[in-house]
N, C-alpha and C positions, 0 to 999 in steps of 0.2 A: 656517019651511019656505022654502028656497030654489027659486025655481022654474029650471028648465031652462032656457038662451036656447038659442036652435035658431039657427047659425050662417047665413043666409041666400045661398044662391048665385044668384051673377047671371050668370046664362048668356046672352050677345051671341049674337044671330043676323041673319045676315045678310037680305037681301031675295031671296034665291037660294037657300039651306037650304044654302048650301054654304060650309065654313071658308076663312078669306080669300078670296072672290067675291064682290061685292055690284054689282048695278048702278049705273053710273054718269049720274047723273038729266042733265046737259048732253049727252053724246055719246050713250046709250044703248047702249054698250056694256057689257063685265064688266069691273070695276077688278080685279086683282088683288094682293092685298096678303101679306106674312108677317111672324109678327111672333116672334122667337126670344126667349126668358129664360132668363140664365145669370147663376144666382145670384140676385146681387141688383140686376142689372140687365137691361133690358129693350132690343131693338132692334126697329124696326119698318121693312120694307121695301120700297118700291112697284117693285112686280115689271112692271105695264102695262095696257093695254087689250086683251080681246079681242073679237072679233065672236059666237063663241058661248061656251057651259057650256064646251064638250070641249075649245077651244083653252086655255080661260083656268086650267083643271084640270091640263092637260099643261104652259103655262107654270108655276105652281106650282110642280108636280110636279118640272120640269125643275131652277126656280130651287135649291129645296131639294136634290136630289141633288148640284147643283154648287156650293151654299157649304160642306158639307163637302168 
């Protein structure tokens, strides 16, 4: 009898509950990060620092509408 392996997902979460925003433990700011996969490659891109959630959500936001 073969048993089942149960694929295991590792779900990253930041210190902010929010996808790329993690604070930044030297400045105390919100780092903002994206990271795009196409194919079978991967890019990751530091978008900046902001002072709160809403700036550093809107940078995000921003970066990603304007690399397409």
């Amino acid at each position: 009898m073969k048993k089942n392996k149960m694929r295991k997902l590792q779900l990253r979460t930041t210190n902010t509950g929010l996808k790329g925003i993690s604070k930044h433990k030297a400045t105390g700011k919100f780092e903002v990060r994206v990271s795009i996969r196409n194919n079978s490659k991967s890019n990751s891109y530091y978008v900046g620092l902001a002072v709160t959630t809403e700036e550093a959500v809107r940078m995000r936001t921003n970066f990603i509408t304007n690399l397409y």
